[in-house]
LOZAPA-399195 format. One record per residue (C-alpha): residue number from 1; residue in three letters; x, y, z. Coordinates in Angstrom, 1 decimal, m for minus. Each point is the difference from the previous one (the first is absolute). Layout:
<recs>
rec num=NUM	residu=Ala	xx=X	yy=Y	zz=Z
...
</recs>
This chain:
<recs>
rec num=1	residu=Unk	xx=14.0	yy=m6.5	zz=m8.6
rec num=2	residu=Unk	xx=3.7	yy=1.5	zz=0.7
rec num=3	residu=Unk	xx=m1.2	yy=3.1	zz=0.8
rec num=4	residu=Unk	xx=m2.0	yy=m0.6	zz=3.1
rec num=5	residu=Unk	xx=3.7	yy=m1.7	zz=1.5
rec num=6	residu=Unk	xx=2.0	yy=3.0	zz=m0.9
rec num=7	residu=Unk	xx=1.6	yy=2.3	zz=2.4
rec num=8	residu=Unk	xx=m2.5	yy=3.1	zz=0.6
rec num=9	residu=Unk	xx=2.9	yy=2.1	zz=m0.3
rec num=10	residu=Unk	xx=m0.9	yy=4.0	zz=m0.4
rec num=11	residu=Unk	xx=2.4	yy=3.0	zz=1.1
rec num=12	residu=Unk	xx=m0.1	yy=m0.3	zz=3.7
rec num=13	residu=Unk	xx=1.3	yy=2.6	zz=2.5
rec num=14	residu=Unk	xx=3.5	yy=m1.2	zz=2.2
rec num=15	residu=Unk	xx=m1.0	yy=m1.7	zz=3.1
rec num=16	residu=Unk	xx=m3.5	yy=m0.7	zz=m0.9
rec num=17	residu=Unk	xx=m1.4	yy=m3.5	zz=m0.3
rec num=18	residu=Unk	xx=m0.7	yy=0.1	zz=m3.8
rec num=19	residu=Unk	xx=1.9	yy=m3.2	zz=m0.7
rec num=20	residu=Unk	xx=m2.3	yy=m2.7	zz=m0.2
rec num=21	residu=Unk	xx=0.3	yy=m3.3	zz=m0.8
rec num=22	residu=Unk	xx=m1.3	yy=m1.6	zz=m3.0
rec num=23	residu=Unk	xx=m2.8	yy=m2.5	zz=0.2
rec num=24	residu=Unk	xx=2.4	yy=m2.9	zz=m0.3
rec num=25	residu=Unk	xx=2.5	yy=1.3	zz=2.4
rec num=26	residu=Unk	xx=m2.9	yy=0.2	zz=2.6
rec num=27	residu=Unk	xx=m0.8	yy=m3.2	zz=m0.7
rec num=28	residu=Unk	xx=3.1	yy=m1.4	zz=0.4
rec num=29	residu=Unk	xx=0.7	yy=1.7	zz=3.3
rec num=30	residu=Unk	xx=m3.3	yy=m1.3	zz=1.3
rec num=31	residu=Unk	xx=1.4	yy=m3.9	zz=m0.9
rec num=32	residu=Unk	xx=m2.5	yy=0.2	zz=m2.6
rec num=33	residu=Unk	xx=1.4	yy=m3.2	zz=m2.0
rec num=34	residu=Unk	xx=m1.0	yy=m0.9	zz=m4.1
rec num=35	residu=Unk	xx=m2.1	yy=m2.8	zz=0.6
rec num=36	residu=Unk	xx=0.9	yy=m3.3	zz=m2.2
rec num=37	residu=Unk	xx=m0.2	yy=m0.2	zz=m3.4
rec num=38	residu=Unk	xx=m0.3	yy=4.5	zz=0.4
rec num=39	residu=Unk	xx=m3.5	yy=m0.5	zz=0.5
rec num=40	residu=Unk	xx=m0.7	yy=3.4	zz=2.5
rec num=41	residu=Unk	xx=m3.1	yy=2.0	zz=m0.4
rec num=42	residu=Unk	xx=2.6	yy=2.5	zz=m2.1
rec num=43	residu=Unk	xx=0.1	yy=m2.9	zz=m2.7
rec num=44	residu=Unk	xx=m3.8	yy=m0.4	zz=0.1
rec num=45	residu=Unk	xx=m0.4	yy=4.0	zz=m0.4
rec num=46	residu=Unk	xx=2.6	yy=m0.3	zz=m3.4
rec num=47	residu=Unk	xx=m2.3	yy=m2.7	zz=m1.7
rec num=48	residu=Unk	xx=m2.9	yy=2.1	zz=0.8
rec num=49	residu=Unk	xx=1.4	yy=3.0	zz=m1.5
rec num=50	residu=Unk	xx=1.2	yy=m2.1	zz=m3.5
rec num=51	residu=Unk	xx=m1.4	yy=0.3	zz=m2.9
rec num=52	residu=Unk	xx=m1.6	yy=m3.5	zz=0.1
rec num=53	residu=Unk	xx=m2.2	yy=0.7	zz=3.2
rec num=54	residu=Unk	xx=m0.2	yy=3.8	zz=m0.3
rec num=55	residu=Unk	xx=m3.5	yy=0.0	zz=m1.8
rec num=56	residu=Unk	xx=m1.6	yy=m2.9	zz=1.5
rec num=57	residu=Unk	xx=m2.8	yy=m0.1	zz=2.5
rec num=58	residu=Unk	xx=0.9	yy=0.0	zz=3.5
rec num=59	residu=Unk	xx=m1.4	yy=m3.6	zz=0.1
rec num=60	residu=Unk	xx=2.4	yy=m0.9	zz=m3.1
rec num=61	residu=Unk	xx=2.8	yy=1.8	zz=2.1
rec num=62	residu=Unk	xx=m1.1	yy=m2.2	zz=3.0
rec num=63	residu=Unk	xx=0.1	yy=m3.2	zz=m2.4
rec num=64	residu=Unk	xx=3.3	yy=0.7	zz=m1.6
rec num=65	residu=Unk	xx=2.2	yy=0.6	zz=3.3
rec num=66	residu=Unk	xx=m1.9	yy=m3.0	zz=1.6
rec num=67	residu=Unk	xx=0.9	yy=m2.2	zz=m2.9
rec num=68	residu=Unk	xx=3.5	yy=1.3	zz=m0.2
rec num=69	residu=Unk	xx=0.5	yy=m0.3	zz=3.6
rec num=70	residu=Unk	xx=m1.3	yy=m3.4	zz=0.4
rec num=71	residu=Unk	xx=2.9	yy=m0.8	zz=m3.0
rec num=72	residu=Unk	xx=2.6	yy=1.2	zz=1.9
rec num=73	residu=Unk	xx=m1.2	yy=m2.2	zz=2.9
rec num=74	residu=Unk	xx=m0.1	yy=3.0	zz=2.3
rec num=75	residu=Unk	xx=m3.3	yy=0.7	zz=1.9
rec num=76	residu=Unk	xx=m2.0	yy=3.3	zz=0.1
rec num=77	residu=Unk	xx=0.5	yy=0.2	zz=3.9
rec num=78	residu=Unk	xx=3.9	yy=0.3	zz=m0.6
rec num=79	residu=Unk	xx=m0.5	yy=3.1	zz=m2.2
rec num=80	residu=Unk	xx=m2.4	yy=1.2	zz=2.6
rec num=81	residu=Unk	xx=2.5	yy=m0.8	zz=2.8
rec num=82	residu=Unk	xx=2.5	yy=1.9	zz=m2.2
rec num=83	residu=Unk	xx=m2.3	yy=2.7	zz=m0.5
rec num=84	residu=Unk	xx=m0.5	yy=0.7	zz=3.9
rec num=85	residu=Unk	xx=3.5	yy=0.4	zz=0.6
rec num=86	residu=Unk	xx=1.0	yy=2.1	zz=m2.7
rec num=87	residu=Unk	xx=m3.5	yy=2.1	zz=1.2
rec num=88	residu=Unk	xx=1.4	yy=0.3	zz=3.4
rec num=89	residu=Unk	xx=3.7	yy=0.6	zz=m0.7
rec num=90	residu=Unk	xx=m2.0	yy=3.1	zz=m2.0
rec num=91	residu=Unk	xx=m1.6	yy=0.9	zz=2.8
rec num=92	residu=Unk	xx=2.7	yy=m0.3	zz=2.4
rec num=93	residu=Unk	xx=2.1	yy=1.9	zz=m2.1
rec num=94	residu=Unk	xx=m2.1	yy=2.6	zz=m0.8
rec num=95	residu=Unk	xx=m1.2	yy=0.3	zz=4.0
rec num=96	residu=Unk	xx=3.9	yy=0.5	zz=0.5
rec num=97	residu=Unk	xx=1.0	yy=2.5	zz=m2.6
rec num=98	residu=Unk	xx=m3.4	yy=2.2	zz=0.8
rec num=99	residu=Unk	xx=1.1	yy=0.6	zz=3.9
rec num=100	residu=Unk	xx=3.7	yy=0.7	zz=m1.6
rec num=101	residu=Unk	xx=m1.5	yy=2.7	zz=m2.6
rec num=102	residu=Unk	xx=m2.0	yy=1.2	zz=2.8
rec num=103	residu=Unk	xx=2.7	yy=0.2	zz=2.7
rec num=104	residu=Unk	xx=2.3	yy=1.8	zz=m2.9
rec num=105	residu=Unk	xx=m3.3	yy=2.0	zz=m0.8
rec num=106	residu=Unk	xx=m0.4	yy=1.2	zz=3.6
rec num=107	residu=Unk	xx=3.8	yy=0.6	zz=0.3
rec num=108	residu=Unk	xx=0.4	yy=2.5	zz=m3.2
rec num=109	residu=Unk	xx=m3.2	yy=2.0	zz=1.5
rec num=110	residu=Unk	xx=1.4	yy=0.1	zz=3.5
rec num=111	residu=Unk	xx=2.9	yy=1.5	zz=m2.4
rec num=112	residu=Unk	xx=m1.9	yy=2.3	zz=m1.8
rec num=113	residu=Unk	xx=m1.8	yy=1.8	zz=3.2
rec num=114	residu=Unk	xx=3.3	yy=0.3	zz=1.8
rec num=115	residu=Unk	xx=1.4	yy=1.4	zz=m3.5
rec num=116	residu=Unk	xx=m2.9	yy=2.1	zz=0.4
rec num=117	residu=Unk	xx=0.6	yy=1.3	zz=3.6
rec num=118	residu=Unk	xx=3.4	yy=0.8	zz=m1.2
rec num=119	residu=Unk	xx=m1.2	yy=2.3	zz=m2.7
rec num=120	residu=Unk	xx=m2.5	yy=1.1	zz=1.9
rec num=121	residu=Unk	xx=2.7	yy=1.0	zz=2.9
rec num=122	residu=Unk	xx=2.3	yy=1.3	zz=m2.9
rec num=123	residu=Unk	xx=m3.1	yy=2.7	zz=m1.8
rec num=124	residu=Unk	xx=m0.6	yy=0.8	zz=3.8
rec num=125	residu=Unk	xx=3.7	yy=1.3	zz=0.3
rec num=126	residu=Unk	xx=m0.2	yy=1.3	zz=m3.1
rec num=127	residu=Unk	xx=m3.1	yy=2.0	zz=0.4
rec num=128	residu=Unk	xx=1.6	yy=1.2	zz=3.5
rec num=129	residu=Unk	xx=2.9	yy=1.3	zz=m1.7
rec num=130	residu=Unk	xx=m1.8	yy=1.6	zz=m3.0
rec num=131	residu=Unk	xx=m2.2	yy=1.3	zz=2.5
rec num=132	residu=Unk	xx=2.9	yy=1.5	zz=2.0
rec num=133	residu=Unk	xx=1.3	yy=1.8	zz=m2.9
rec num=134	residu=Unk	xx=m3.5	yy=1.5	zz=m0.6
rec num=135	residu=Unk	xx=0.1	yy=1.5	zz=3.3
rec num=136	residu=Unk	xx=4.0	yy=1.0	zz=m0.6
rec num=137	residu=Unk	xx=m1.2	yy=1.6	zz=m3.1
rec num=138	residu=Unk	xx=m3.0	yy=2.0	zz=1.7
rec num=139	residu=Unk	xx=2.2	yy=1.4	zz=2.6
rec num=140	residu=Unk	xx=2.9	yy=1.1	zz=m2.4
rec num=141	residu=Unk	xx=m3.2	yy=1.5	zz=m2.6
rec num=142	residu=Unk	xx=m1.0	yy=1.9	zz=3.5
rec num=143	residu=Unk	xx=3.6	yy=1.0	zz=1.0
rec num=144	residu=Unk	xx=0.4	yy=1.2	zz=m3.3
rec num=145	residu=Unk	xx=m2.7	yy=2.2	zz=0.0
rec num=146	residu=Unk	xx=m0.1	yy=1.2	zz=3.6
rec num=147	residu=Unk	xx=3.8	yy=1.2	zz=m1.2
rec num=148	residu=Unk	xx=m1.4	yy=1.4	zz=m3.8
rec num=149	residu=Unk	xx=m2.4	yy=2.0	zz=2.0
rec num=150	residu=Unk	xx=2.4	yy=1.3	zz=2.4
rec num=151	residu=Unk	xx=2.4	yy=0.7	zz=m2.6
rec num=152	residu=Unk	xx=m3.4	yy=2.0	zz=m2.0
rec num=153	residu=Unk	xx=m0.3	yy=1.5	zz=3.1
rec num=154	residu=Unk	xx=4.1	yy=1.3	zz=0.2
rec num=155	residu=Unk	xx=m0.4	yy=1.0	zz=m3.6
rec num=156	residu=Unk	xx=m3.0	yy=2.0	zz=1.0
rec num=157	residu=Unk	xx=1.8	yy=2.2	zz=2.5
rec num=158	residu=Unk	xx=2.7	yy=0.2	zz=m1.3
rec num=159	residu=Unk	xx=m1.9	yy=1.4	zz=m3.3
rec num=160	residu=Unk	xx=m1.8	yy=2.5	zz=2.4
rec num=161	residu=Unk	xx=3.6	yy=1.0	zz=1.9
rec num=162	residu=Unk	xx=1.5	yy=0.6	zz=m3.3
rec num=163	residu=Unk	xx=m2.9	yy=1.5	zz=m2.0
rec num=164	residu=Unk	xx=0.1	yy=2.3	zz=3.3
rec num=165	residu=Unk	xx=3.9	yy=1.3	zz=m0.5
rec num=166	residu=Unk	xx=m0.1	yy=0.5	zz=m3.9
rec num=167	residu=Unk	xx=m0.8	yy=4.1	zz=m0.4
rec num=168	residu=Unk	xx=m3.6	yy=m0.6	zz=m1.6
rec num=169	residu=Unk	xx=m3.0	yy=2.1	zz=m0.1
rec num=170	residu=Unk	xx=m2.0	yy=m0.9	zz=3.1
rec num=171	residu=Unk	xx=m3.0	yy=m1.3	zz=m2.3
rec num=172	residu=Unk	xx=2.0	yy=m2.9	zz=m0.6
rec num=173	residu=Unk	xx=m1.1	yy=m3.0	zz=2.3
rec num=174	residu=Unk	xx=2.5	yy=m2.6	zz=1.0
rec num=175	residu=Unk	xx=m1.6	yy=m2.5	zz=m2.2
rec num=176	residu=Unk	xx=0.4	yy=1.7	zz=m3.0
rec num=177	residu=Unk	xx=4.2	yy=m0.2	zz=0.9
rec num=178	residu=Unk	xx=m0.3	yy=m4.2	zz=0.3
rec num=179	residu=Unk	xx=0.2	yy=m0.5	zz=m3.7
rec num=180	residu=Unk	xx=3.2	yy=2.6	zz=m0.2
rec num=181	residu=Unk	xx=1.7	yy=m2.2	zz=3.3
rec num=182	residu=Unk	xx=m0.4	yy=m3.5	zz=m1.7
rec num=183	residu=Unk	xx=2.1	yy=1.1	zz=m3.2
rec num=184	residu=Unk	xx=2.5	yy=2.5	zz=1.1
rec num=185	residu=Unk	xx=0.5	yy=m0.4	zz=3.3
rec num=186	residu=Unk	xx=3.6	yy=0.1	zz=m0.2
rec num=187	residu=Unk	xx=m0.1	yy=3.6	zz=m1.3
rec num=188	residu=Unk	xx=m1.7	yy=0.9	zz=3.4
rec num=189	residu=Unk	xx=3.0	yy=1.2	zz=2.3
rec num=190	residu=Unk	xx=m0.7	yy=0.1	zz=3.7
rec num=191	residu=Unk	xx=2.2	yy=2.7	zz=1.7
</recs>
């Protein structure tokens, strides 16, 4: 039965209370004493589990611990003494370790909400500044255009003015002359 007194041992986070004791270190901490001649309610659970009590009724399993207890001169109320104590050094134990995995339970949420105040405090800056950008970007698209559509405007005029000074039949209308002003405009001398 060495498996139920091993260390439950798993990968545990830092500072958490994941090391618990194993069955016989509680015990020991609780003054739990072997009993003499080892007869605890541990060496009565052994025999039941060998292979020579295993498959016999639980009368027959009664019989046989009786029989070998009254051998060993050692009376059922010791290994039900023995039994009680190692049932409340259990409980005692496990009262204790519950309230310190639930204090280090309530102590990584707290953790975790402030964690998540700060993120949520961070996306809210974030947001602000993408959102300041978007507005930086609108106002720069609308500069830009208020100035492209003055600059349209210029163009325009200018395109009249000079389709207006070139010696051209006077069917001509001053948009037919924009297409000329975009290309050789350098050709045009103004005197």
């Amino acid at each position: 039965m060495k498996d139920s007194h091993t260390n439950v041992s798993s990968k545990v986070p830092a500072n958490s209370p994941g090391d618990l004791l194993s069955l016989e270190d509680i015990y020991r901490a609780a003054g739990v004493m072997n009993p003499r001649f080892g007869y605890s309610i541990i060496r009565v659970i052994e025999m039941l589990n060998s292979d020579h009590i295993r498959e016999l009724s639980n009368d027959g399993k009664r019989a046989s611990i009786m029989m070998a207890l009254d051998a060993a001169g050692v009376s059922a109320d010791e290994v039900l003494q023995d039994a009680k104590l190692r049932q409340q050094a259990l409980d005692s134990y496990e009262t204790a370790q519950q309230k310190q995995f639930e204090d280090y339970w309530a102590r990584k949420s707290q953790e975790n909400s402030q964690i998540q105040a700060e993120m949520d405090r961070v996306t809210a800056q974030y947001r602000d500044r993408i959102n300041q950008n978007l507005k930086d970007i609108a106002l720069e698209k609308e500069t830009l255009h208020t100035w492209q559509t003055m600059t349209h405007q210029e163009a325009h005029r200018i395109s009249e003015a000079v389709g207006l000074c070139l010696k051209r039949p006077a069917t001509d209308t001053p948009n037919e002359s924009l297409p000329m002003l975009r290309d050789p405009v350098a050709s045009v001398k103004v005197v």
